[in-house]
C-alpha positions in Angstrom: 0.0 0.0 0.0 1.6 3.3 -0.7 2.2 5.5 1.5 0.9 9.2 1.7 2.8 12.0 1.2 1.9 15.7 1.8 5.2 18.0 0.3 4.5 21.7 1.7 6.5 24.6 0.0 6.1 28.4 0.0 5.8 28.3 -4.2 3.0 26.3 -5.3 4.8 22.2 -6.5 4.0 21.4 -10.0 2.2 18.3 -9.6 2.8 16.3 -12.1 6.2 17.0 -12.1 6.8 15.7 -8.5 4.5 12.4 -9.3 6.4 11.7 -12.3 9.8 12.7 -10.2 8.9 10.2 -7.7 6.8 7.3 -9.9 9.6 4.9 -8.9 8.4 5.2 -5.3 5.5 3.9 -3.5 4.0 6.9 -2.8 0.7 9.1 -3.4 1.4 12.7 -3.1 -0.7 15.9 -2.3 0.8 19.4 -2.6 0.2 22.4 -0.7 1.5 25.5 0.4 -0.5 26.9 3.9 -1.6 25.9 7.0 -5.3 25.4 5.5 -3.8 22.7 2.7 -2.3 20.6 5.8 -6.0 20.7 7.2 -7.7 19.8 4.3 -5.1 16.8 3.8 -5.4 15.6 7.2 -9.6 15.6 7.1 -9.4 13.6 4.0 -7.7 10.8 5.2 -4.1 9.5 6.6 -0.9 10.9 6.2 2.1 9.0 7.0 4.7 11.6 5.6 5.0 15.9 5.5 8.1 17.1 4.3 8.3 21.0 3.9 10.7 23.2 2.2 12.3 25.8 4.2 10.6 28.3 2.1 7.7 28.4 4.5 8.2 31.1 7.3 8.9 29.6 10.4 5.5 30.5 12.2 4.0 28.6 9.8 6.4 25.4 9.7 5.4 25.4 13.6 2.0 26.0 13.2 2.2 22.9 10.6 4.2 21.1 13.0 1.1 21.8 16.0 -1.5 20.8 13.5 -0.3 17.5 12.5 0.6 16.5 15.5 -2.8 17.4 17.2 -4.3 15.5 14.7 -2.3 12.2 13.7 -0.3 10.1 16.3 1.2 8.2 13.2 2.4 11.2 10.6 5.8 12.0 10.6 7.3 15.5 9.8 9.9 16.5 7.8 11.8 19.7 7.6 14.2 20.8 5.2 17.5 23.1 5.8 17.4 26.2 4.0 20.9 26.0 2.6 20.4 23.7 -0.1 18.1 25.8 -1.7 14.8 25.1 -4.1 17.3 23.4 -6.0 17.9 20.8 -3.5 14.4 20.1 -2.8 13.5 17.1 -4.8 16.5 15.4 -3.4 16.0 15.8 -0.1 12.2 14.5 -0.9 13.5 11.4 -2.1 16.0 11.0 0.7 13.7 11.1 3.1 11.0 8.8 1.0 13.3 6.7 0.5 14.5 5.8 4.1 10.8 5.3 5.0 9.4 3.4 2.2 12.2 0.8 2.0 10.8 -0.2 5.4 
């Protein structure tokens, strides 16, 4: 069963892009870029796996942060480091996929 991925960035993700990027993976991935996205993600149904860019300002990486874990003992959260740039985002994506799908 694939597991389900929410990727949070402060530009909008072109989806089809990232689903073809990561096809290889067992993953189904949402997109979003607020607090309200995360909401409407976790109402819908399970997440196993956020992963935000460090785009996001940090209030809102911490509010993210809150609201998954009020909401989902199960989801974990990801946060990347701001050094390696939008550039370095789909790798870090597929790091961190990666370690947790091959599980």
């Amino acid at each position: 069963m694939p597991k389900n991925v929410l990727l949070l960035g402060r530009k909008p993700f072109d989806d089809a892009s990232i689903r073809a990027d990561l096809s290889d993976l067992d993953v189904a991935v949402q997109t979003g870029t607020t607090i309200e996205d995360v909401s409407r993600a976790l109402a819908a149904g399970p997440v196993d796996i956020v992963i935000m860019g460090a785009g996001l300002d940090l209030d809102t990486r911490l509010a993210i942060v809150r609201e998954v874990f009020e909401v989902s003992t199960s989801t974990s959260v990801h946060m990347k480091d701001r050094d390696s740039g939008q550039a370095g985002m789909l790798q870090f994506v597929r790091g961190v996929l990666q370690g947790l799908t091959s599980r």
